[in-house]
N, C-alpha and C positions, 0 to 999 in steps of 0.2 A: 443684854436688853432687859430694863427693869419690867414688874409688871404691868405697869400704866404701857408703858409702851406695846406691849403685847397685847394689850386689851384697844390700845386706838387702832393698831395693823389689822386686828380683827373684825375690828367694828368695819375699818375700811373696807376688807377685802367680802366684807357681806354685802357691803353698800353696791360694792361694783358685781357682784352676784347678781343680785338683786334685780340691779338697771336692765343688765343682759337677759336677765331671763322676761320684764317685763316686755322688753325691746322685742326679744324673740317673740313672744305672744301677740302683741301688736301689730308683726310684720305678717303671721299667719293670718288673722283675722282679716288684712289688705289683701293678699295672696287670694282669699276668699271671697269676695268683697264686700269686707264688710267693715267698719269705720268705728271707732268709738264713739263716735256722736249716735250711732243707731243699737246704744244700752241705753242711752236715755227712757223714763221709762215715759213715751209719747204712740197715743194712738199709732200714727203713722209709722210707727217701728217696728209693730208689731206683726209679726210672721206667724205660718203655718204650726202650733204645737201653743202657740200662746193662751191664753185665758183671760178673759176679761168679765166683770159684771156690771151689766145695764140697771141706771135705777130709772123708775119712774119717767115708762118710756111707752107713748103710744096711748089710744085715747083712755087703754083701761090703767094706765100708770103701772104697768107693770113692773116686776125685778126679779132678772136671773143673771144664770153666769153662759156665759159664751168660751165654746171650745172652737179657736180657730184651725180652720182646715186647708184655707187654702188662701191667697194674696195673688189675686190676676189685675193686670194692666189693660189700660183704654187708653187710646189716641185717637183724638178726630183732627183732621188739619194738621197742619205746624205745631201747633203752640200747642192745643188744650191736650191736657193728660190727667188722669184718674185713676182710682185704685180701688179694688175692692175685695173686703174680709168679706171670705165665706163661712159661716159657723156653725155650729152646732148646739141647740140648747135643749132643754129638757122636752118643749113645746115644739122643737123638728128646727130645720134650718130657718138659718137669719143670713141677711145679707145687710154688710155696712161698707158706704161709699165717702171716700174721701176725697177732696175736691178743695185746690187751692183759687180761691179771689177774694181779694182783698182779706185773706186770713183764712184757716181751715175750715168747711163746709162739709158737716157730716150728716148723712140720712141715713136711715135704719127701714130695711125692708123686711117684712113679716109674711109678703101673701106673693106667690106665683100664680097668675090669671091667664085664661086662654081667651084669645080674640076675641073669641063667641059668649064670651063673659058681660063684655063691653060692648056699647050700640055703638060700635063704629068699626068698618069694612075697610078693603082693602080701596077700593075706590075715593071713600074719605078721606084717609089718609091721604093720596094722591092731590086730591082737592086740596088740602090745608097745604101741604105742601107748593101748589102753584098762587094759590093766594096768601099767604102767612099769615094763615088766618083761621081760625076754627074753635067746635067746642062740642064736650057734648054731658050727660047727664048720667051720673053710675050710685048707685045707693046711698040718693038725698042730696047730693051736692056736686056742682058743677064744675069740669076742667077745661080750662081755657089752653090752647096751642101754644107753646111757648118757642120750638125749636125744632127744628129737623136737620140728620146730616148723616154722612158717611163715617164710619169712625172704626177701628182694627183694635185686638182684643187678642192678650197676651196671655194665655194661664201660665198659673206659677209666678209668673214676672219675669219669665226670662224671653228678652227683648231678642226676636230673632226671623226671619223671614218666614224659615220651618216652621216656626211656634206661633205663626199670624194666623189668627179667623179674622172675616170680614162680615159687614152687618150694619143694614142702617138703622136709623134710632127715630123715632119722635118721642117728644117730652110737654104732658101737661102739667099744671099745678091747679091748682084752686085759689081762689080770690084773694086768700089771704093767707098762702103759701104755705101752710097747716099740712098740704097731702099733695105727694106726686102719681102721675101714673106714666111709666117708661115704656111704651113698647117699642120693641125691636127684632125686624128680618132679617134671618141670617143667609148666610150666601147659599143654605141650603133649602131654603125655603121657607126654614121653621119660626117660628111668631115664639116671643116670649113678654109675655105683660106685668110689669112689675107695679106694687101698691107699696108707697115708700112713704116717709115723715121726717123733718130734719132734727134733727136732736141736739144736746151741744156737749162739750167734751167732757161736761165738768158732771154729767149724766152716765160718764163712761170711769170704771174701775181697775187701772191693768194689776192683775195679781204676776203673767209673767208673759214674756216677748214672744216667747218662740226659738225657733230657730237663727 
């Protein structure tokens, strides 16, 4: 065998190395599941251990980086499903919701609020609830009722009966969709009130995925 020939058997037998082992990597990542479409580097891929940096986000235009810690799931109904990064930055935890209609929908939450924060009771909420209707007034600017409903909450993301909390939700924004306020009863009693703002993706930095 001359040496051209020993140098094409080589190249081939790299080549078929090669496949095989990318093949084998491939089939683990499935095994796991997890897909090559989810390296892209896209908000939504983004797992627990990831990093990301916010530019110019929030009324003071802020910018930091974000250390993701955790990736939990929402379902309300059939259809609607949600996701959200919980993080950590320099200024204490962040919370960012991803949300498909008509194209990806992201808001960024900065502040944890307790009921009694807010001019509105347990009773109100009731009220909006029977009429779909409501509003009320929180530092200088007005939130209009937008939605209420039942909906289950998955941490981690892993989709499982054991790993279900339940919890309802009401959802206002303000007139000109600039600011949310989320509250929501958990099956344990407990209220939690969220002060959110939507952002857009091109505001967001991923330096790495995660896990």
């Amino acid at each position: 065998m001359d040496m051209n020939a020993v140098i094409i058997f080589s190249l081939v037998l790299i080549g078929i190395a090669v496949y095989f082992w990318q093949k084998n990597k491939k089939d683990k990542k499935l095994e796991n599941g997890q897909d090559n479409s989810s390296q892209e580097l896209h908000l939504e891929n983004v797992r627990p251990g990831g990093l990301i940096h916010l530019m110019n986000v929030g009324p003071l235009m802020e910018e930091f980086d974000v250390s993701i810690l955790s990736r939990g799931v929402y379902r309300a109904g059939q259809n609607d499903e949600w996701y959200e990064l919980e993080g950590e930055a320099a200024k204490g935890k962040v919370w960012i919701t991803l949300e498909y209609d008509d194209g990806l929908d992201v808001t960024l939450a900065t502040r944890k609020l307790k009921l009694r924060d807010i001019p509105v009771n347990r009773s109100d909420l009731d009220t909006m609830d029977e009429n779909g209707d409501g509003e009320f007034e929180f530092e200088g600017k007005t939130y209009y009722y937008e939605v209420s409903s039942e909906a289950s909450y998955f941490p981690d993301g892993k989709i499982s009966p054991d790993n279900e909390s339940f919890f309802y939700y009401w959802e206002f924004e303000t007139d000109d969709s600039d600011e949310f306020i989320t509250i929501e009863e958990w099956e344990n009693g407990r209220f939690e009130v969220t002060l959110s703002h939507p952002i857009k993706e091109s505001q967001v930095k991923i330096f790495s995925l995660g896990q």
